[in-house]
VOGU-3710 file (C-alpha; in Angstrom, 3 decimals, decimal comma):
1> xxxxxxxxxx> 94,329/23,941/118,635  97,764/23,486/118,563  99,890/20,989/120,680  101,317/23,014/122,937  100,990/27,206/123,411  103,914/27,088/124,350  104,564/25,909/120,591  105,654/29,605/119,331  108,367/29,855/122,385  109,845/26,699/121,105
11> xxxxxxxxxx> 109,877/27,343/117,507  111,896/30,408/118,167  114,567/29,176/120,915  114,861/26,263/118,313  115,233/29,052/115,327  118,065/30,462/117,460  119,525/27,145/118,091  119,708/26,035/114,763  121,237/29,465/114,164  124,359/28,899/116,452
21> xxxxxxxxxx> 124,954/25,661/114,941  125,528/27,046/111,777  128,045/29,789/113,145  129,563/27,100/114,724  129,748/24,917/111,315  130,415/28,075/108,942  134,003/28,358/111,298  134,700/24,689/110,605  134,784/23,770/114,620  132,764/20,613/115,940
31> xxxxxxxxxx> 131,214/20,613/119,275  133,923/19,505/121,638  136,148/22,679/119,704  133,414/25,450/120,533  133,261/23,738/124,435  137,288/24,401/124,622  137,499/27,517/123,231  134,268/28,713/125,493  136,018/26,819/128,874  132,675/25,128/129,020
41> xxxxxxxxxx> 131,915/21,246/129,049  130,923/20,122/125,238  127,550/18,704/126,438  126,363/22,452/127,108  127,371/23,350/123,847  124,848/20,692/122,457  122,028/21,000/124,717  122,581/24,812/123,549  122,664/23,955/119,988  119,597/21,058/120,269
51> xxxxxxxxxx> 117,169/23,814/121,931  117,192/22,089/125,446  119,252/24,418/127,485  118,543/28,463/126,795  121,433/30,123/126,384  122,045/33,301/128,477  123,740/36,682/126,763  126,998/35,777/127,769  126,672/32,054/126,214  125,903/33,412/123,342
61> xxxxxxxxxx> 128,784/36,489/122,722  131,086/33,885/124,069  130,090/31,117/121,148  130,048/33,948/118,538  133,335/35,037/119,146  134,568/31,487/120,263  133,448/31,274/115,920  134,575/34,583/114,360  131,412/36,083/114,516  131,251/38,823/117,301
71> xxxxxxxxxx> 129,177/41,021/115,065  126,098/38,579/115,386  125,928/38,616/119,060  123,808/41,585/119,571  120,668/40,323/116,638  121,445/37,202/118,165  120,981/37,548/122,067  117,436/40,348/120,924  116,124/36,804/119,283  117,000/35,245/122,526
81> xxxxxxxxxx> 115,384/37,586/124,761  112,178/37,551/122,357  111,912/33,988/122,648  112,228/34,092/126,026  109,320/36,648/126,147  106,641/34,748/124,348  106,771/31,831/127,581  107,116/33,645/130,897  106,275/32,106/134,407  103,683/34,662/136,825
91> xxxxxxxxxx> 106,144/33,577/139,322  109,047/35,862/137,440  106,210/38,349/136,048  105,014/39,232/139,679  108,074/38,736/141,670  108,101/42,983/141,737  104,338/43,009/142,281  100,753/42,880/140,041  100,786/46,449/139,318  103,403/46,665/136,864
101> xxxxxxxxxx> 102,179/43,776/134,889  98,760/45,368/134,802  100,445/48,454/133,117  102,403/46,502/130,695  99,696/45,643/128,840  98,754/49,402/127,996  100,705/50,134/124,965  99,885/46,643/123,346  95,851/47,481/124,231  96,976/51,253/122,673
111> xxxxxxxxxx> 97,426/49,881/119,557  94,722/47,451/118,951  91,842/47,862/117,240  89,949/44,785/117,399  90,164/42,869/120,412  88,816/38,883/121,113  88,390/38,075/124,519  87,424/34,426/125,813  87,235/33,573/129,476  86,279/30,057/130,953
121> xxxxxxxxxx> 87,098/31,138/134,400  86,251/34,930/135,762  84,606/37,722/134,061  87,077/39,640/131,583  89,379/41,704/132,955  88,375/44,727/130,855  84,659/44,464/132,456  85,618/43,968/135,953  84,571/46,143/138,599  86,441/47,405/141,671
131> xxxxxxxxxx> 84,915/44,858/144,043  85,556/41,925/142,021  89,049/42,620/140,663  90,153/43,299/144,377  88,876/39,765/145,505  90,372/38,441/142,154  93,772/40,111/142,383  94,091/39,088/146,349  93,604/35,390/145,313  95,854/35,248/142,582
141> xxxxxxxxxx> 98,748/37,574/144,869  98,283/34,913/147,666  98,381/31,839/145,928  101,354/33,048/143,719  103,400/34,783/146,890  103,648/37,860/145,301  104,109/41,568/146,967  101,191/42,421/148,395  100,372/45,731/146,028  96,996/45,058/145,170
151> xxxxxxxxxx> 95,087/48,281/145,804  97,756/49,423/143,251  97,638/47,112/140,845  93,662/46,998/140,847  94,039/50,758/140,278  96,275/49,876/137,237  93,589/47,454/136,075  90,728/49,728/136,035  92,710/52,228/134,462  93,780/50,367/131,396
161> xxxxxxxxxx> 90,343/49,954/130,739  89,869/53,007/129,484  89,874/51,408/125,774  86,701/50,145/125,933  85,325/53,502/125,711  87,441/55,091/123,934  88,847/55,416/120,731  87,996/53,469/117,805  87,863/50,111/119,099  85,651/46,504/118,494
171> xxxxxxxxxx> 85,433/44,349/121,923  84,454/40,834/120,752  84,061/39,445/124,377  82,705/35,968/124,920  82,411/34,031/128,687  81,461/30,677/130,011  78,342/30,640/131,675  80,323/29,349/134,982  82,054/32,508/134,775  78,576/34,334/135,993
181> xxxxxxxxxx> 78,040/31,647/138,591  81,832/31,003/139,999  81,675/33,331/143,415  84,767/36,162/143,323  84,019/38,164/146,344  81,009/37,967/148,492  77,530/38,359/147,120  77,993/42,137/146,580  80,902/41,886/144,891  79,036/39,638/142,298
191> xxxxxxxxxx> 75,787/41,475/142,125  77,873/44,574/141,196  80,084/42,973/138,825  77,182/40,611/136,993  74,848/44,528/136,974  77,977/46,088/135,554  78,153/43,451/132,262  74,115/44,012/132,044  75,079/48,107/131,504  78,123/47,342/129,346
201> xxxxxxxxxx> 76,147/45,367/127,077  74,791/48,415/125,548  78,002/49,932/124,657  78,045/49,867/120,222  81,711/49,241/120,571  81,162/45,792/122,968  79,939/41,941/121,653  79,365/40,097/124,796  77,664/36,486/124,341  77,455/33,777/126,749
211> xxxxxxxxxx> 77,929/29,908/126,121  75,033/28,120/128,011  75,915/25,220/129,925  73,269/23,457/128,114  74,832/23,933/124,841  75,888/20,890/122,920  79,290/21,872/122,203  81,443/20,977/119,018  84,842/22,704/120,767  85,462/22,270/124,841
221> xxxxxxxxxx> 85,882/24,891/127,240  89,669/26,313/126,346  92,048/28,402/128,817  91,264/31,994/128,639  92,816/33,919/125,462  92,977/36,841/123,822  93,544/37,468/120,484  94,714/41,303/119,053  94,145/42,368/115,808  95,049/39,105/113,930
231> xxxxxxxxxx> 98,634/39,924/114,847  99,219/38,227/118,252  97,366/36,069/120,942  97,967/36,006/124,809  97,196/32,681/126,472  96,682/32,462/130,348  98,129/28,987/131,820  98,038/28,348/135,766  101,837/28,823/135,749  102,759/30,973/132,841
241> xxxxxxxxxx> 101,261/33,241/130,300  102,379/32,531/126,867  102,364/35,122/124,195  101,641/33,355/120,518  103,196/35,229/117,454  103,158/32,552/114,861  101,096/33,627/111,990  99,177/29,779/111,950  98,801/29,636/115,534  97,096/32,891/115,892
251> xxxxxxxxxx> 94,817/31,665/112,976  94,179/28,586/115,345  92,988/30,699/117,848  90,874/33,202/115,535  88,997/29,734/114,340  88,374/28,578/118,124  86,754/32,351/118,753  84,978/31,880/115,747  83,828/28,300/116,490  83,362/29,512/120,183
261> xxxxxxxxxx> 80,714/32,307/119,195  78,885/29,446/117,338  77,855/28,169/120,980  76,898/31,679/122,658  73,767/33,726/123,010  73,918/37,669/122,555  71,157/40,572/123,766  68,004/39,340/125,317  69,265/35,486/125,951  72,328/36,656/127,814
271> xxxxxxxxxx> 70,562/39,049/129,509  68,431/36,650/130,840  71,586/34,348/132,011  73,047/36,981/133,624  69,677/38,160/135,637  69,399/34,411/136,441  72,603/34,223/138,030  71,865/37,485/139,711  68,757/36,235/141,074  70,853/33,040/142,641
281> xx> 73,087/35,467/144,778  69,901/35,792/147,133
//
């Protein structure tokens, strides 16, 4: 796996960086010029230029035309802002609220045709009932201090999972066997959502296995990810989520799926899991 998933985020900022150095080179100015001309101090302009301090849109119009080069500013600051979109703290994603990041996802789960899902933690969230998305979504809003709009944003969540019945979509969906014993919601809440995957099961479109805990593994339990198409992966850290573009890095995470199904059993074996864990809510 690689280092860091926040890898992708870095490689671009430092893309972006390395960019700006040369605009600042190709007008024959060293550091301490580009901090005059900008009225900044010269160590921003080299924390800028080493990737260690993100420049905002006015940093970078002002160092463009600070260099002669106003008409990169624009290609320049979209770079920025996509770098700055593949790492993004929950804190700033649910400052308005869970409901609108529930519906961001839409036209990115629009366009994909096959989707791999691994969760470690609670059951995915295109499988998740009422009950146990309301319990989930109420945890997360109250230990992140968000706006309380969870009826909403569970609404938004049950909606977007439309796509699992329609259209011409694969589901590759693979959990942890924690994930049917960890308790979100009261005993109800997990009966219905543990009956629910036994129904879904039996959808053509859906591939659900479950890694045993008696498994002998050859890869650990990961942090929840989802991989789309073979274009793009979304990872789910405690205090960001981290969107991975990087051609290798998604083909990192397509391996770990891969090596990940290796441990799981499908149809009658996960079946049996999940009636076993529904058995232990008595």
């Amino acid at each position: 796996m690689p280092t860091s998933p926040s890898s992708s985020a870095q490689a671009a900022r430092e893309a972006l960086a390395e960019r700006l150095r040369e605009i600042r080179l190709d007008a024959g100015l060293t550091g301490h010029d580009l901090a005059v001309r900008c009225g900044w101090h010269k160590a921003k302009s080299s924390r800028i230029e080493n990737a260690r301090t993100a420049p905002s849109d006015a940093d970078i119009r002002a160092w463009c035309f600070a260099c002669g080069a106003g008409e990169q500013a624009a290609d320049l600051i979209a770079a920025n802002r996509t770098a700055e979109a593949l790492y993004v703290q929950w804190k700033r994603l649910h400052r308005t609220g869970l409901r609108r990041i529930q519906e961001s996802y839409i036209p990115l789960y629009e366009k994909t045709r096959h989707f791999r899902v691994y969760c470690s933690s609670v059951v995915p969230g295109f499988l998740q009932t009422e009950a146990y998305a309301t319990a989930l979504i109420s945890s997360v809003a109250a230990f992140r201090e968000a706006p309380d709009d969870v009826v909403d944003a569970v609404a938004a969540r049950l909606a977007r999972s439309h796509v699992v019945r329609d259209g011409n979509r694969r589901f590759a969906m693979l959990v942890e066997e924690s994930v049917l014993r960890y308790r979100v919601g009261d005993a109800e809440a997990m009966a219905g959502q543990l009956g629910y995957l036994l129904s879904v099961m039996s959808l053509p479109t859906v591939s659900l296995g479950v890694i045993p805990f008696e498994v002998t593994r050859t890869l650990w339990p990961l942090e929840t990810f989802n991989v789309f198409d073979d274009r793009e992966a979304a990872v789910e850290l405690l205090t960001a989520q981290v969107t991975v573009t990087a051609p290798g890095e998604v083909a990192m995470y397509v391996k770990a799926f891969g090596d990940l199904q290796g441990h799981a059993v499908y149809g009658s074996r996960a079946r049996s899991l999940i009636t076993s864990a529904i058995d232990a809510l008595d």
